[in-house]
C-alpha positions as protocol buffer text, in pm:
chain_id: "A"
residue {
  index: 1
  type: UNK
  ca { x: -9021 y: 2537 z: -5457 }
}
residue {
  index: 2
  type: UNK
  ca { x: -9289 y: 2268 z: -5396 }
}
residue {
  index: 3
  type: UNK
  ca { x: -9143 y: 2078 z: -5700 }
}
residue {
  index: 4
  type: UNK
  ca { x: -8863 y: 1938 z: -5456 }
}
residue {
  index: 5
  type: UNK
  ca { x: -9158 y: 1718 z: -5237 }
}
residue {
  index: 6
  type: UNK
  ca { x: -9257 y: 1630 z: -5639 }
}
residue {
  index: 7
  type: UNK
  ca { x: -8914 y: 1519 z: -5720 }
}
residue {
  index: 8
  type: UNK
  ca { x: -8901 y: 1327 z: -5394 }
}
residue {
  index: 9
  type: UNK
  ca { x: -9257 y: 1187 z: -5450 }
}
residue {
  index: 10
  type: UNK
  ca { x: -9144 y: 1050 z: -5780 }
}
residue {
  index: 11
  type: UNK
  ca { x: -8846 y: 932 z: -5676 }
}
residue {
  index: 12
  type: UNK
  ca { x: -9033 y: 644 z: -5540 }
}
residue {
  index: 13
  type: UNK
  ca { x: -9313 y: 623 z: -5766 }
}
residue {
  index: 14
  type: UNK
  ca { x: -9567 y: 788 z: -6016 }
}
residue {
  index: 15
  type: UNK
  ca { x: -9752 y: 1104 z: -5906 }
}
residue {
  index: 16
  type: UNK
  ca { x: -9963 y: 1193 z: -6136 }
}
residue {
  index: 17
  type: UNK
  ca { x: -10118 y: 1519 z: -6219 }
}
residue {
  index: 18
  type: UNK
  ca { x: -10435 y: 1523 z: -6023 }
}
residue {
  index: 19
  type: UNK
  ca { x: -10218 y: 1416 z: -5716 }
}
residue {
  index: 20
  type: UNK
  ca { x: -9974 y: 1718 z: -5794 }
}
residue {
  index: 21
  type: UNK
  ca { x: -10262 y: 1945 z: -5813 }
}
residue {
  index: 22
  type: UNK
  ca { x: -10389 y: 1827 z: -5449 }
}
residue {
  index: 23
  type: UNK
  ca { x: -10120 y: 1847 z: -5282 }
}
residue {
  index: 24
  type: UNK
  ca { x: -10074 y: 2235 z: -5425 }
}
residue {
  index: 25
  type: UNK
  ca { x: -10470 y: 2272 z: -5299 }
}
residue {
  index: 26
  type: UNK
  ca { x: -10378 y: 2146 z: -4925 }
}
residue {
  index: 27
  type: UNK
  ca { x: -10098 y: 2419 z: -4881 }
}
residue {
  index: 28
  type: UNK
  ca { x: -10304 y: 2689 z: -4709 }
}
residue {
  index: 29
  type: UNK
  ca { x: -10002 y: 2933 z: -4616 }
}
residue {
  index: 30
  type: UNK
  ca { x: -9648 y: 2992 z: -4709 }
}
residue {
  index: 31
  type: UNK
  ca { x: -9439 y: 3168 z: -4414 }
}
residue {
  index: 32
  type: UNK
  ca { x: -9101 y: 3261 z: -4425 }
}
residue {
  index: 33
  type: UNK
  ca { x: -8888 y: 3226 z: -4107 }
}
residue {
  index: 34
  type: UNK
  ca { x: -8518 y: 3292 z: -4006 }
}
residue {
  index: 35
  type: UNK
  ca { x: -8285 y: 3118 z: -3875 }
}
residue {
  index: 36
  type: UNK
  ca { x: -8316 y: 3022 z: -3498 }
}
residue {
  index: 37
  type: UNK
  ca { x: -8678 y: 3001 z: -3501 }
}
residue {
  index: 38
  type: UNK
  ca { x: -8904 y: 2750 z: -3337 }
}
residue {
  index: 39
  type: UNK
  ca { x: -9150 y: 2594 z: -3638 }
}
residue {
  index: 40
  type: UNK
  ca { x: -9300 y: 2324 z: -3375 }
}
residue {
  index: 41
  type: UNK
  ca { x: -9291 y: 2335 z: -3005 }
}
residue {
  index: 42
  type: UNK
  ca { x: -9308 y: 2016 z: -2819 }
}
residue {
  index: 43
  type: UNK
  ca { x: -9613 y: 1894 z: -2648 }
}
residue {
  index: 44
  type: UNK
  ca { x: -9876 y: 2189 z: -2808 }
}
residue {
  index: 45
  type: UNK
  ca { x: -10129 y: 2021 z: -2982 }
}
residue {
  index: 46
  type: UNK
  ca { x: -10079 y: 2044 z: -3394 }
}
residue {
  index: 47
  type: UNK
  ca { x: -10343 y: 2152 z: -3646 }
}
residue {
  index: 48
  type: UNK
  ca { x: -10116 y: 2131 z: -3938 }
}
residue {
  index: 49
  type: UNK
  ca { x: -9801 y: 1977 z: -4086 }
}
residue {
  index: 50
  type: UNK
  ca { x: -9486 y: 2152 z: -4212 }
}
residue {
  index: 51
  type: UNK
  ca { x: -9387 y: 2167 z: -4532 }
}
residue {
  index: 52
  type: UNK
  ca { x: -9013 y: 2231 z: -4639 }
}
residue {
  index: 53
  type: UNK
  ca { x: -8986 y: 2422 z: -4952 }
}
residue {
  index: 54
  type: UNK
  ca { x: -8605 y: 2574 z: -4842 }
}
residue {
  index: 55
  type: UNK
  ca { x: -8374 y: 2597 z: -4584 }
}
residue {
  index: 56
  type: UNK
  ca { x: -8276 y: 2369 z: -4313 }
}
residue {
  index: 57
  type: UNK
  ca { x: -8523 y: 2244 z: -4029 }
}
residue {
  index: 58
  type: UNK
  ca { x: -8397 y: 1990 z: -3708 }
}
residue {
  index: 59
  type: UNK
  ca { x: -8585 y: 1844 z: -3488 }
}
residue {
  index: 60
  type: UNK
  ca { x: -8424 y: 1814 z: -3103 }
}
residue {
  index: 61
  type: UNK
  ca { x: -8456 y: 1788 z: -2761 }
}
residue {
  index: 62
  type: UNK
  ca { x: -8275 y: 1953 z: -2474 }
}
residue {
  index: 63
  type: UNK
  ca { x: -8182 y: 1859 z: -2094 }
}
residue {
  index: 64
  type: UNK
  ca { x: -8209 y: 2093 z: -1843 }
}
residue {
  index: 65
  type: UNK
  ca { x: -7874 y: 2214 z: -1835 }
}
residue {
  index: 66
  type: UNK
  ca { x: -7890 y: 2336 z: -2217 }
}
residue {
  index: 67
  type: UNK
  ca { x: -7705 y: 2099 z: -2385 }
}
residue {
  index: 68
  type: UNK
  ca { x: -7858 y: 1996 z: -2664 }
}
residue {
  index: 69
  type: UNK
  ca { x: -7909 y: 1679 z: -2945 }
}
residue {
  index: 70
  type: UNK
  ca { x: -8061 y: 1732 z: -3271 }
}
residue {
  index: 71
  type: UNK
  ca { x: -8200 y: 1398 z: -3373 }
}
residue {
  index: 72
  type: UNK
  ca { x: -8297 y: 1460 z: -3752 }
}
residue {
  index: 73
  type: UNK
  ca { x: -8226 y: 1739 z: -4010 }
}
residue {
  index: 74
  type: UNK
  ca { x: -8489 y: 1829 z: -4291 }
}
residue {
  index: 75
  type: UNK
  ca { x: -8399 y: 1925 z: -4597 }
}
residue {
  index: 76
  type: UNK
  ca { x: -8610 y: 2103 z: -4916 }
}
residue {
  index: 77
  type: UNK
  ca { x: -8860 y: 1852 z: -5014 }
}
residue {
  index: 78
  type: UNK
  ca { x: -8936 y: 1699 z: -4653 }
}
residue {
  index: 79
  type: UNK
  ca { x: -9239 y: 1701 z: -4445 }
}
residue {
  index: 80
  type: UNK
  ca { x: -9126 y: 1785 z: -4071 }
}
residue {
  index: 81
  type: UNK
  ca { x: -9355 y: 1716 z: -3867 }
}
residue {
  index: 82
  type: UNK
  ca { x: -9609 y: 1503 z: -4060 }
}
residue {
  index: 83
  type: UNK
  ca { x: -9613 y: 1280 z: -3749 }
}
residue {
  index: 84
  type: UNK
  ca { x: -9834 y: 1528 z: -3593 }
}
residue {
  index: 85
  type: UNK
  ca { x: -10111 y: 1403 z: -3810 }
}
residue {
  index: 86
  type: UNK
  ca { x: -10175 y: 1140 z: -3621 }
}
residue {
  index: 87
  type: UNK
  ca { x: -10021 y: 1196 z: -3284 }
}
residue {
  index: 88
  type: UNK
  ca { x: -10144 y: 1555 z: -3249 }
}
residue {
  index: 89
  type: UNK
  ca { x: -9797 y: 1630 z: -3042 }
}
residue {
  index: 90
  type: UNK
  ca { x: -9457 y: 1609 z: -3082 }
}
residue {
  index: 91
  type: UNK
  ca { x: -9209 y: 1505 z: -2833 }
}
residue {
  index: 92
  type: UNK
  ca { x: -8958 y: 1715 z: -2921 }
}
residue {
  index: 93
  type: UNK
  ca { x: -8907 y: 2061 z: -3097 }
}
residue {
  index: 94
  type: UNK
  ca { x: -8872 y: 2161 z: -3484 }
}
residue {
  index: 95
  type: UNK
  ca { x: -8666 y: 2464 z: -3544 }
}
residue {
  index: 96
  type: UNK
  ca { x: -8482 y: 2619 z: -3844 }
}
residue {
  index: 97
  type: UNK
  ca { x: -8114 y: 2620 z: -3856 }
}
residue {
  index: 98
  type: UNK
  ca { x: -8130 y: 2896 z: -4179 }
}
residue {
  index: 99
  type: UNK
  ca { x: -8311 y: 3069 z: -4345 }
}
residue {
  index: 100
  type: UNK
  ca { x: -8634 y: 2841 z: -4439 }
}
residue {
  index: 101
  type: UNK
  ca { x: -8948 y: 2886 z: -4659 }
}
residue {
  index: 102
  type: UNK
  ca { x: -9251 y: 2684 z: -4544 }
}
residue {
  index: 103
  type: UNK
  ca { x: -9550 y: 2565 z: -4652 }
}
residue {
  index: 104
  type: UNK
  ca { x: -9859 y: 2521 z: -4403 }
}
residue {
  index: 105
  type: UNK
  ca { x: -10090 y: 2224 z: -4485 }
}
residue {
  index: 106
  type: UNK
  ca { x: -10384 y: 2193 z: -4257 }
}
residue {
  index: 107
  type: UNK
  ca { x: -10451 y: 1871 z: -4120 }
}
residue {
  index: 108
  type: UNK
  ca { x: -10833 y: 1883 z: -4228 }
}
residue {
  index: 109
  type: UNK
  ca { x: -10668 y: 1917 z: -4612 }
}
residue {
  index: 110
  type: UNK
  ca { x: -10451 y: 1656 z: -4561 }
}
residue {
  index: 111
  type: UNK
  ca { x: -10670 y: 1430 z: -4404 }
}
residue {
  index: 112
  type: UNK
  ca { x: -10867 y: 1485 z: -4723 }
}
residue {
  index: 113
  type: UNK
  ca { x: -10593 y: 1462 z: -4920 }
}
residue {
  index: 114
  type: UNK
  ca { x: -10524 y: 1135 z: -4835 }
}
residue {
  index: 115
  type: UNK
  ca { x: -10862 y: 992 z: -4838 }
}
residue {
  index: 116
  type: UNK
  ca { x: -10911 y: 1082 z: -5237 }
}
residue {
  index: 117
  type: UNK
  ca { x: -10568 y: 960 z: -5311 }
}
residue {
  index: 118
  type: UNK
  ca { x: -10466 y: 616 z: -5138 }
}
residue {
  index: 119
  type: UNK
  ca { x: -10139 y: 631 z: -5305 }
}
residue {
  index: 120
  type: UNK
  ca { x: -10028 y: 945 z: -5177 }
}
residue {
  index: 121
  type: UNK
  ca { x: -10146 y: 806 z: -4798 }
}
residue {
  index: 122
  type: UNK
  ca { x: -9879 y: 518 z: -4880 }
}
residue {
  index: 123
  type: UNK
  ca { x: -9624 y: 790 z: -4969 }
}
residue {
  index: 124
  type: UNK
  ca { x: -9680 y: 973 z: -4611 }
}
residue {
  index: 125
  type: UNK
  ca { x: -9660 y: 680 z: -4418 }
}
residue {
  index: 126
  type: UNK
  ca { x: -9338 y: 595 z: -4614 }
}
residue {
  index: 127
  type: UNK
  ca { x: -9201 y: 913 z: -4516 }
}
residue {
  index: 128
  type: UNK
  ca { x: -9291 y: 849 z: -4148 }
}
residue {
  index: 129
  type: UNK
  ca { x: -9172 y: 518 z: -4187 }
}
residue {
  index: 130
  type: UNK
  ca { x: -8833 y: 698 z: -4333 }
}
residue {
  index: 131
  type: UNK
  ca { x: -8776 y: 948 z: -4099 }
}
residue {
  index: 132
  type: UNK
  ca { x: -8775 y: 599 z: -3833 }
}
residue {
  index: 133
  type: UNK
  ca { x: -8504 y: 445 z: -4089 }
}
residue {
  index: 134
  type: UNK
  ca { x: -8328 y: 814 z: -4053 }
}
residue {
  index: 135
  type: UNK
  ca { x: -8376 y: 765 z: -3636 }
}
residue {
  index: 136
  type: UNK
  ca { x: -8176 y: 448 z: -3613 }
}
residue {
  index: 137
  type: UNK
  ca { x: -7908 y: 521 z: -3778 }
}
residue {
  index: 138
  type: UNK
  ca { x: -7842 y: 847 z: -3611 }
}
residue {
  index: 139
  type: UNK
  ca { x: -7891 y: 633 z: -3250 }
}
residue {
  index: 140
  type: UNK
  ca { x: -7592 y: 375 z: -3390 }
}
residue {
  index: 141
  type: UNK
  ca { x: -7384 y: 662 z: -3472 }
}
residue {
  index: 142
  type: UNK
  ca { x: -7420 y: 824 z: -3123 }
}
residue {
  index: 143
  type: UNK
  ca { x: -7400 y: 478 z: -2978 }
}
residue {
  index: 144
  type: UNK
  ca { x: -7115 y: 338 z: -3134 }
}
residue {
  index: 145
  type: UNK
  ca { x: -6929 y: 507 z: -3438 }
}
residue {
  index: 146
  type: UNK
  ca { x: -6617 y: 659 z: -3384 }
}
residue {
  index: 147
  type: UNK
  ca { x: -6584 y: 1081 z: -3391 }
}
residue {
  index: 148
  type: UNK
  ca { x: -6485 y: 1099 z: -3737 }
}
residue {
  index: 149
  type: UNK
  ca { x: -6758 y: 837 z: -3899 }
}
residue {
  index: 150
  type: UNK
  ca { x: -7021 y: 1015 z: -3704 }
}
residue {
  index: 151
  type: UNK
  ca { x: -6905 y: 1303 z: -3888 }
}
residue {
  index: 152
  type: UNK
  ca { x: -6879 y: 1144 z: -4203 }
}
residue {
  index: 153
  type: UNK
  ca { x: -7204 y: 947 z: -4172 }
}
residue {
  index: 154
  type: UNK
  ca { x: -7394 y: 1291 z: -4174 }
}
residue {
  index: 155
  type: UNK
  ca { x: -7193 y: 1442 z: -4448 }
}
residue {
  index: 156
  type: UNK
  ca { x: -7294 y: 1119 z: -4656 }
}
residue {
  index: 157
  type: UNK
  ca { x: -7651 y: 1108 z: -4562 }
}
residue {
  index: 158
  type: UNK
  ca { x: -7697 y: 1496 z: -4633 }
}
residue {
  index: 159
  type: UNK
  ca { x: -7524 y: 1412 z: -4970 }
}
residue {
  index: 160
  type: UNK
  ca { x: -7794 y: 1156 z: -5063 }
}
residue {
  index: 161
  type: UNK
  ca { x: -8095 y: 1306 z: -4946 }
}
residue {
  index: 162
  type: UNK
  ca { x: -7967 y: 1654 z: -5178 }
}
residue {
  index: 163
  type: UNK
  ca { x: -7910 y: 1466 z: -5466 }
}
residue {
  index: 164
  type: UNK
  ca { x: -8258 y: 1337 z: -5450 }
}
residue {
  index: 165
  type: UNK
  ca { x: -8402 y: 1686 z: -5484 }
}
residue {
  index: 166
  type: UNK
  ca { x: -8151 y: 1880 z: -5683 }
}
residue {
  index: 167
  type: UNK
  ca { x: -7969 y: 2038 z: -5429 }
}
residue {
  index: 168
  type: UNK
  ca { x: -7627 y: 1846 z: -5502 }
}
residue {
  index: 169
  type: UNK
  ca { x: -7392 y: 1719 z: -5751 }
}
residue {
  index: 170
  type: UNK
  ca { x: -7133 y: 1433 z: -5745 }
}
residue {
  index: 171
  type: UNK
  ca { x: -6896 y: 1697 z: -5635 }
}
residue {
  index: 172
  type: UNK
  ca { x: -7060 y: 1838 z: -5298 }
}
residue {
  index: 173
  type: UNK
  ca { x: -7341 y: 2073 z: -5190 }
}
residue {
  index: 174
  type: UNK
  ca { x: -7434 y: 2358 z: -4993 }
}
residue {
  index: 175
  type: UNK
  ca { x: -7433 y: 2313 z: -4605 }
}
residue {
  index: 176
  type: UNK
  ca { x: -7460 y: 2645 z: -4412 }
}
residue {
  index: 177
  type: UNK
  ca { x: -7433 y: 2511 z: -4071 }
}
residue {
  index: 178
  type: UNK
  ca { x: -7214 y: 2571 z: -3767 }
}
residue {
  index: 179
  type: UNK
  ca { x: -6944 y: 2343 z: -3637 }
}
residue {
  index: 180
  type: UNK
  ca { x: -7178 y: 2355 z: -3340 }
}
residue {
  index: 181
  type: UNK
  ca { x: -7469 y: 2260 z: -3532 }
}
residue {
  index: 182
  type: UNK
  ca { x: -7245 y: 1942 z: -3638 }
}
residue {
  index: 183
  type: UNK
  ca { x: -7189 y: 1871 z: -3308 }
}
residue {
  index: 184
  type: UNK
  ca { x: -7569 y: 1897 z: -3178 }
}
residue {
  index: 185
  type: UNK
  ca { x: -7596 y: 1668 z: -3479 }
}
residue {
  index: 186
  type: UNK
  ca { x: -7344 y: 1425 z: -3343 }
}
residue {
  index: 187
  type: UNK
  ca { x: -7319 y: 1426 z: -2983 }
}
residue {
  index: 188
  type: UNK
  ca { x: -6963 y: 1570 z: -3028 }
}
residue {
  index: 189
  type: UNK
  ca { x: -6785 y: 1877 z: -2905 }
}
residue {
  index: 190
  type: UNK
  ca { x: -6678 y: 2168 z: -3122 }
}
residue {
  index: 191
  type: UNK
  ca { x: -6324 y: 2075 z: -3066 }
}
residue {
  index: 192
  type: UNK
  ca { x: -6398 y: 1722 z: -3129 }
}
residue {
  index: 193
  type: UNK
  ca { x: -6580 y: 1819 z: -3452 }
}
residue {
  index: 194
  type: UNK
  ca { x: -6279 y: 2066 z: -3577 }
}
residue {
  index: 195
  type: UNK
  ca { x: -6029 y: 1748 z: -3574 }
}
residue {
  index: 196
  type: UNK
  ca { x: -6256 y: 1530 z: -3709 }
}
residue {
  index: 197
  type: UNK
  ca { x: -6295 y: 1789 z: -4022 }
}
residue {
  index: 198
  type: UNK
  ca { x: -5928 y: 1844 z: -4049 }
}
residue {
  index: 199
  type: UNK
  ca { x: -5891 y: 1468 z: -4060 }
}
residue {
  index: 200
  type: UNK
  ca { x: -6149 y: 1400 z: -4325 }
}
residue {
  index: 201
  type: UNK
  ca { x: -5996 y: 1699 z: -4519 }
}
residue {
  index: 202
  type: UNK
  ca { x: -5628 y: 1535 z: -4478 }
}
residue {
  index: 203
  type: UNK
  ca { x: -5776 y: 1213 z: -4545 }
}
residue {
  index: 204
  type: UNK
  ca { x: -5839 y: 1327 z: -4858 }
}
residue {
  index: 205
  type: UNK
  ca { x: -6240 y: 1247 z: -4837 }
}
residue {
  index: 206
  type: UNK
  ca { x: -6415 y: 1596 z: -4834 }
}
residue {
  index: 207
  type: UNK
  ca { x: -6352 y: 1933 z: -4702 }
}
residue {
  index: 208
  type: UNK
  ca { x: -6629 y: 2172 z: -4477 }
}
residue {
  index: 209
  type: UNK
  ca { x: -6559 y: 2492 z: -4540 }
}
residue {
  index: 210
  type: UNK
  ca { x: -6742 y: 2835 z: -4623 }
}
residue {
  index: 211
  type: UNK
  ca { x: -7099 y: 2690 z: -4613 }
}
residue {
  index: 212
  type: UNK
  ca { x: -7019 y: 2429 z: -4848 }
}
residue {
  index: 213
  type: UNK
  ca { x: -6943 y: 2010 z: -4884 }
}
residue {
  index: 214
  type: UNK
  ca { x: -6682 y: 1924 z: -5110 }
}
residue {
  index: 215
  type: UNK
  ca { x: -6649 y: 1539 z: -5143 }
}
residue {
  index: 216
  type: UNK
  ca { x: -6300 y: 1464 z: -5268 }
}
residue {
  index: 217
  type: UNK
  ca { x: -6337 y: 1064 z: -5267 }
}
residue {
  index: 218
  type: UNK
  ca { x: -6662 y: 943 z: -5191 }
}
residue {
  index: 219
  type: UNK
  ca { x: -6560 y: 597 z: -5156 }
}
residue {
  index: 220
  type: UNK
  ca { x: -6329 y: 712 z: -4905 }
}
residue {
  index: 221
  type: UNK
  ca { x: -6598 y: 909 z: -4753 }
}
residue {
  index: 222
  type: UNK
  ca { x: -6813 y: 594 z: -4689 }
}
residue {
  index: 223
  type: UNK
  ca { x: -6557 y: 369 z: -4593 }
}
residue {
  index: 224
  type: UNK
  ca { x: -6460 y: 640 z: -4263 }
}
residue {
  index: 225
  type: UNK
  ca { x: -6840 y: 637 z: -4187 }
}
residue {
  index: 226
  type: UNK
  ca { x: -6949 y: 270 z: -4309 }
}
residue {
  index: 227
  type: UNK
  ca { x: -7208 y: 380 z: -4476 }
}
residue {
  index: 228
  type: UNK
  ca { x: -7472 y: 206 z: -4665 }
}
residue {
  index: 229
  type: UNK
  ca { x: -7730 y: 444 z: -4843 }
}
residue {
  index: 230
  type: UNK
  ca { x: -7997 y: 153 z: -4825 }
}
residue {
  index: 231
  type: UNK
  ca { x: -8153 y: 246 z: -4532 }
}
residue {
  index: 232
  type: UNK
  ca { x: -8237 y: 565 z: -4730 }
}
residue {
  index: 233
  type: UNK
  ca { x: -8467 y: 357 z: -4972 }
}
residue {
  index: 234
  type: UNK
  ca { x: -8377 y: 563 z: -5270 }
}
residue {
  index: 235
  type: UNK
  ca { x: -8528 y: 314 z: -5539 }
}
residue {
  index: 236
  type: UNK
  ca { x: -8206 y: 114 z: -5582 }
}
residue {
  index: 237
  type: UNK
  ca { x: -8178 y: -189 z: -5372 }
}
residue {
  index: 238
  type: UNK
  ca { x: -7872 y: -303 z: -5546 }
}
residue {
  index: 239
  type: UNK
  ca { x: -7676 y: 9 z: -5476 }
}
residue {
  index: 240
  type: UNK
  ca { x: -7325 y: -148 z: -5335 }
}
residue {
  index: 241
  type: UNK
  ca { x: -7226 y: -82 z: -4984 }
}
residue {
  index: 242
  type: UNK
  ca { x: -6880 y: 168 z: -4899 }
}
């Protein structure tokens, strides 16, 4: 499973075999944990990073009278909380929305790690540097897109970021998440999130149904969430915009 973080590795430049071979080295454990589980709580003090391998992680934070907003999702391939490297802390919690296979990578490894291989250091602090990209784009949808290209922003960024590891084809992917997770996700309600899918479905653009994304017209698909994949930085800077 670790060959996902290799595909996205190489996605953005040459790992070569020595690298591949220390980055297998620094994984110390591999855990298992279901759905609903807290990986990361905020505010206790880290002494290891998470490794994605399968499943579905968010990070969020909640208000005091339970109502929630999930700020990121992380898919196979992703390191969650590699911010805790250097911060020690999170601010907010990591938990798994399914199923999820994790890998544990001490920060004493890493550390080491990234000391015998500068390049790979570069790579993590592009992924932090990502995961920022990932931030403000999620704060413009809940600040100013409509209901339905909120909706369809995530569908389209969840396409991209699948594709990049295997886990999608032109024609859709697997997404085995609750309309309530969507909403947590976009700062709608369940109702709001229902219409929005009906819509995108009459719309012709994609469908949501049984665990699954279907994208019918991704053109149309970007166009409802005006979305442009650079801030992804998938290697192809002349990609055209929706």
């Amino acid at each position: 499973m670790i060959e996902r973080h290799f595909a996205k590795l190489r996605a953005r430049g040459v790992l070569s075999p020595d690298e591949e071979q220390g980055i297998r080295d620094a994984v110390a454990e591999l855990r298992t944990v279901p759905a609903d589980t807290i990986v990361v709580r905020a505010y206790e003090v880290q002494d290891h990073s998470t490794l994605l391998l399968d499943g579905i992680l968010c990070r969020y934070k909640d208000l005091r009278n339970g109502q929630r907003q999930m700020t990121e999702l992380h898919v196979a391939g992703d390191f969650a909380d590699l911010h805790s490297f250097t911060l020690k802390y999170l601010d907010h919690d990591v938990m798994s929305l399914t199923p999820c296979r994790l890998a544990i990578v001490p920060h004493t490894k890493l550390r080491d790690l990234t000391e015998r291989f500068p390049s790979l250091a570069r790579s993590y602090w592009f992924s932090t540097n990502l995961d920022a990209a990932i931030h403000r784009e999620w704060e413009l949808s809940l600040g100013r897109r409509t209901a339905s290209a909120r909706v369809a922003m995530l569908l389209s960024e969840l396409h991209q970021r699948l594709l990049l590891v295997g886990l999608a084809d032109a024609h859709g992917y697997e997404l085995p998440l609750t309309q309530t997770d969507i909403a947590e996700c976009t700062g709608l309600t369940n109702v709001s999130v229902n219409r929005v899918l009906r819509e995108l479905r009459e719309d012709g653009a994609a469908t949501v149904a049984a665990g699954r994304v279907r994208i019918l017209d991704r053109s149309a698909l970007w166009r409802a969430a005006e979305f442009d994949p650079r801030y992804l930085y998938l290697g192809d800077a002349t990609v055209k915009r929706f």
